[in-house]
C-alpha positions in Angstrom: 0.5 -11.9 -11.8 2.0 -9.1 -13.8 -0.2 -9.9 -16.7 -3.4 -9.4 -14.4 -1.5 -5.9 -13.2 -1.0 -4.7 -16.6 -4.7 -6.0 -17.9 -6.4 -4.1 -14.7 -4.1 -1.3 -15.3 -5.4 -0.4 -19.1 -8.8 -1.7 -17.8 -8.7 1.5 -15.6 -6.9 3.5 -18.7 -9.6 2.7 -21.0 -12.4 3.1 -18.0 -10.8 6.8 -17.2 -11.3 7.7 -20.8 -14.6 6.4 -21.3 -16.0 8.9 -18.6 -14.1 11.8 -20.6 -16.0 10.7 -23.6 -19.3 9.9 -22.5 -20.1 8.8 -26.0 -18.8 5.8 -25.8 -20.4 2.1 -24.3 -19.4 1.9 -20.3 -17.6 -0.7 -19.4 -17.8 -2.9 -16.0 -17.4 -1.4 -12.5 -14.1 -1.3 -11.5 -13.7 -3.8 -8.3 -13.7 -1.9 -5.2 -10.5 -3.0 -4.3 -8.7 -2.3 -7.3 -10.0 2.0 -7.0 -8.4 2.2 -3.2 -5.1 0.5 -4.6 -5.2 3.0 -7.2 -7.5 6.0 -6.7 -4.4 7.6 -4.7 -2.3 7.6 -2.0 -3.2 10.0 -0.6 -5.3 8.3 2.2 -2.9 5.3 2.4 -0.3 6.4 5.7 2.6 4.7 6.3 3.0 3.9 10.2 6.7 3.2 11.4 8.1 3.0 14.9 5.4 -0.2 15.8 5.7 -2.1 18.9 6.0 -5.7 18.1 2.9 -6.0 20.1 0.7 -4.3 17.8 -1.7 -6.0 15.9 -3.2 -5.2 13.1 -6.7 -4.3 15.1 -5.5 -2.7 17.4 -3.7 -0.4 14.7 -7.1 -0.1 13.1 -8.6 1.2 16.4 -6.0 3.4 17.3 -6.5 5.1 13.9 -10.5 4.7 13.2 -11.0 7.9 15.8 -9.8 9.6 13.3 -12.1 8.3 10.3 -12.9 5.5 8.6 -10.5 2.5 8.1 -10.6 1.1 5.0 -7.5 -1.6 5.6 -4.5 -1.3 8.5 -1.5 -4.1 7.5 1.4 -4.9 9.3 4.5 -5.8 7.6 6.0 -8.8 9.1 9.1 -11.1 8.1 8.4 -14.1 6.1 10.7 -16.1 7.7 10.0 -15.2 11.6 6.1 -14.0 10.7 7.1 -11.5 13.2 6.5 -7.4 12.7 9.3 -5.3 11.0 8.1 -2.4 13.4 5.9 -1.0 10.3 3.0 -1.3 8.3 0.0 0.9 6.3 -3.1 2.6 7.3 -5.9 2.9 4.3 -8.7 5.8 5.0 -12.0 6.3 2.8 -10.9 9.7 2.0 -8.2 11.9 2.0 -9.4 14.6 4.8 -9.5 11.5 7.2 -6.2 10.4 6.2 -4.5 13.7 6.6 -6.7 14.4 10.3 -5.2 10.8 11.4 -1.5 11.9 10.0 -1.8 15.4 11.5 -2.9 14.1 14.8 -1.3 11.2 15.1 2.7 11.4 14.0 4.7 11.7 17.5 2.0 10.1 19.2 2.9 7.0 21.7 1.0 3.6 20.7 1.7 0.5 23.1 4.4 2.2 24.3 6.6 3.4 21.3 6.5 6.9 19.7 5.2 6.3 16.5 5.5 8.4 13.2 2.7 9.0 10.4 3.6 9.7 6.9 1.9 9.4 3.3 2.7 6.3 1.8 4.8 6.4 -1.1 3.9 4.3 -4.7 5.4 0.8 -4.0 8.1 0.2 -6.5 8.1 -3.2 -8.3 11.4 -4.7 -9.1 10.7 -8.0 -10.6 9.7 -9.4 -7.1 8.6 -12.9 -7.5 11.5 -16.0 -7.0 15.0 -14.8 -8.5 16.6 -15.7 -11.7 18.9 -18.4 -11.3 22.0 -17.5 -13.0 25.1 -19.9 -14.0 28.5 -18.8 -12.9 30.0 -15.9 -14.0 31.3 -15.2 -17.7 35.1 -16.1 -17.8 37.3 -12.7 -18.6 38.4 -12.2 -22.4 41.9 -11.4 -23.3 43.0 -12.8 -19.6 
């Protein structure tokens, strides 16, 4: 998986410098889905404060007023598949996505006073299954 990351990531390098130099042979399209993960995230909100009720359509409608929704996700436990009270809001653009924050944040949805922010970039720390280690390295000099 991280070898398809890095491979769409200088896909998109080499893309982004090909329409600075319009000299040079276009490549491909970029897949849809791949410019909304990366165009910005500036029209991806963060949604915390969920009831456990809310679903991920109804989190869609409750945000679509506002413009329109290009992905709403939930974050739910892997072990209970319930929701961790949380999840993302993707807009086509980024005056939608900043209406829908602005109007929005402090607003009650089934029940619960949510809050709307920007999402942040997700951070990758290895993810994946963990590294099985041996027991630890006996002391020197002990």
């Amino acid at each position: 998986m991280a070898a398809l990351r890095r491979l769409s990531e200088n896909h998109i390098i080499r893309r982004l410098s090909q329409l600075s130099s319009p000299n040079l042979p276009t490549l491909s399209p970029i897949p849809p889905s791949l410019i909304i993960s990366r165009r910005g995230i500036a029209s991806k909100l963060f949604v915390g404060g969920l009831s456990f009720y809310t679903t991920e359509k109804t989190l869609s409608d409750a945000f679509s007023q506002f413009g329109q929704v290009v992905e709403a996700k939930i974050v739910c436990d892997r072990v209970s598949d319930r929701s961790k009270g949380f999840g993302f809001v993707t807009f086509a653009s980024e005056d939608e996505a900043h209406k829908a924050l602005t109007e929005m944040n402090g607003k009650a949805l089934h029940g619960r006073v949510i809050f709307v922010d920007y999402a942040k970039a997700q951070v990758n720390f290895g993810g994946g299954m963990p590294i099985a280690r041996g027991p630890p390295e006996p002391e020197a000099g002990g």
